[in-house]
N, C-alpha and C positions, 0 to 999 in steps of 0.2 A: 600441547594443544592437539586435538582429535580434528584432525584435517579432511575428517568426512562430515563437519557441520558445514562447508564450504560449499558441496553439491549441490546443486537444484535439480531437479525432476519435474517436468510438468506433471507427469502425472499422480504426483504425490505431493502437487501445491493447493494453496488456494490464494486469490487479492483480497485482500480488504484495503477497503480505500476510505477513510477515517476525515469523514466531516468536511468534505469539499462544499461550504455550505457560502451561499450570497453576502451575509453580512462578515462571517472571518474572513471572506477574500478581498471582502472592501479595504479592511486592517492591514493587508500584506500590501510591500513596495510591489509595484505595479512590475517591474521587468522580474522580478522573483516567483511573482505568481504565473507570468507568464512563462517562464520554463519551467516549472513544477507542473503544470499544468501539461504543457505539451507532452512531457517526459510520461506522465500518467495514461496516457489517452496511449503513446508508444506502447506502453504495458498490459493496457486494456486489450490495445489490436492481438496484440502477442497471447493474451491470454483465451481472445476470444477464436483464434488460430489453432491454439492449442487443445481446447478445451476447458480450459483451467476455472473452475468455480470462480465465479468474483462476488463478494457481496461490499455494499454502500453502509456507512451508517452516519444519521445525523445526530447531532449534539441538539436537544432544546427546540427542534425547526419552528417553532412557534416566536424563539425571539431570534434564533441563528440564521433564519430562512432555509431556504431549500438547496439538494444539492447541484453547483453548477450545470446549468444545459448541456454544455460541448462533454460534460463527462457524465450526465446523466441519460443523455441520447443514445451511447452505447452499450449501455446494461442494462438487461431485460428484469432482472430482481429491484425490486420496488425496495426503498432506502430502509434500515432498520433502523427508526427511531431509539435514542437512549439517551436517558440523565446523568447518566454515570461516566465521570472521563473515562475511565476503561471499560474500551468495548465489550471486554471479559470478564463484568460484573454485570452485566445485563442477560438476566436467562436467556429470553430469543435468541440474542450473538450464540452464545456457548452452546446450546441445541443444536442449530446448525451448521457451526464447525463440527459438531460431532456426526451430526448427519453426512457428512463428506466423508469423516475417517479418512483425513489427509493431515501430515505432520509437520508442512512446512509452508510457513505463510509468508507472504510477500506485503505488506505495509507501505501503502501511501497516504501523503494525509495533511490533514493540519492540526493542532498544531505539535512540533515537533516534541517540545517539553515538556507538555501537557499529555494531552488524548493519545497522541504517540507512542509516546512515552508509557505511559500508565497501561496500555494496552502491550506493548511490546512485553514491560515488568510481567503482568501475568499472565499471558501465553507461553513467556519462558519457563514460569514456574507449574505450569501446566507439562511441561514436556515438548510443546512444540519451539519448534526451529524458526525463529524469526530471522526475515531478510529486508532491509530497510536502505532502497536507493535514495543515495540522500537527496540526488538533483529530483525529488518524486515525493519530498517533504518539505514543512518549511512552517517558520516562526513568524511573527512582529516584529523580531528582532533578532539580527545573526547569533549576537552573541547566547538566545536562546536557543536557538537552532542548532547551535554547535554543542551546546549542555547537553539537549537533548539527545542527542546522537552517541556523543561522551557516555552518558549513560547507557543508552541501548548498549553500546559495545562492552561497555566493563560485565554488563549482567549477563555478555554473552549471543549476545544478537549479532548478526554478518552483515555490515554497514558497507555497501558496495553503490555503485549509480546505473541508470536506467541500461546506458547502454551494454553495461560487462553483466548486467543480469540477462537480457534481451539474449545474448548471443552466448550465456552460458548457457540459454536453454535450447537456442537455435542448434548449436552444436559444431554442424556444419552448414559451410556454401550448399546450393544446388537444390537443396530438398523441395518441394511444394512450400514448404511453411516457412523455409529462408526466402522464398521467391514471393509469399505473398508479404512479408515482412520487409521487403524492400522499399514498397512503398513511404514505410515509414519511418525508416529509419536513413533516409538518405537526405 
């Protein structure tokens, strides 16, 4: 196993945060969305620390709704619409992953099995490096959650959680961007 797919780099990432949308979160158990949730928003601050590209995208928003406030309040990129479970069959998406020219994405989302899922499958066959914390995704149903994840990792994606990503990018204590990070992660 090639133990340089493990690294993260901010500055050769990007988020995408995969269908945080009003009615799929009505679907998920209430204390599971709420730390998926929380965990996301930990990722957002980090990324918006860093500098890290983030892009939104919704499933259907016409019957899905829109994406949640508390995680839509902190991205300035307006949601990229798409019918496609994977986000990587929608030209828009794929234009501007390319317009980054960055090789490692970071995945949050819903749902795991699904849109996730399908989205992970072809970014990997793409070449990029998918990074998917699990407490930062999440299903209807565990045992779909866990499929989902199962898969990401067989096809080769780094299934890690909010915080061992958080602080593989931090690095170290002490820096400006571990100090404004505290906030949120404590």
């Amino acid at each position: 196993m090639a133990v340089e797919k493990f690294f993260i780099e901010p500055e050769n990432s990007i988020l995408l945060i995969v269908d945080f949308q009003e009615k799929l979160a009505k679907a998920m158990k209430e204390e599971v969305l709420e730390v998926v949730v929380k965990n996301t928003v930990k990722i957002i601050n980090l990324a918006r620390i860093y500098s890290i590209p983030i892009l939104i995208t919704e499933q259907y928003p016409k019957g899905l709704g829109n994406t949640l406030p508390q995680i839509k309040e902190l991205v300035e990129n307006e949601p990229l619409e798409k019918i496609h479970f994977s986000c990587a069959l929608e030209e828009i998406f794929i234009n501007k992953i390319k317009e980054y020219n960055k090789s490692k994405i970071i995945i949050t989302g819903m749902e795991t099995h699904v849109c996730v899922w399908q989205t992970a499958l072809d970014l990997l066959a793409r070449d990029y490096l998918i990074f998917i914390p699990k407490d930062a995704v999440c299903s209807r149903r565990k045992e779909d959650w866990k499929t989902g994840l199962s898969l990401i990792q067989n096809a080769g994606g780094v299934i890690t959680c909010a915080e061992t990503l958080i602080f593989q990018i931090l690095r170290k204590a002490g820096t400006p961007q571990f100090k404004q990070m505290l906030e949120f992660i404590k």
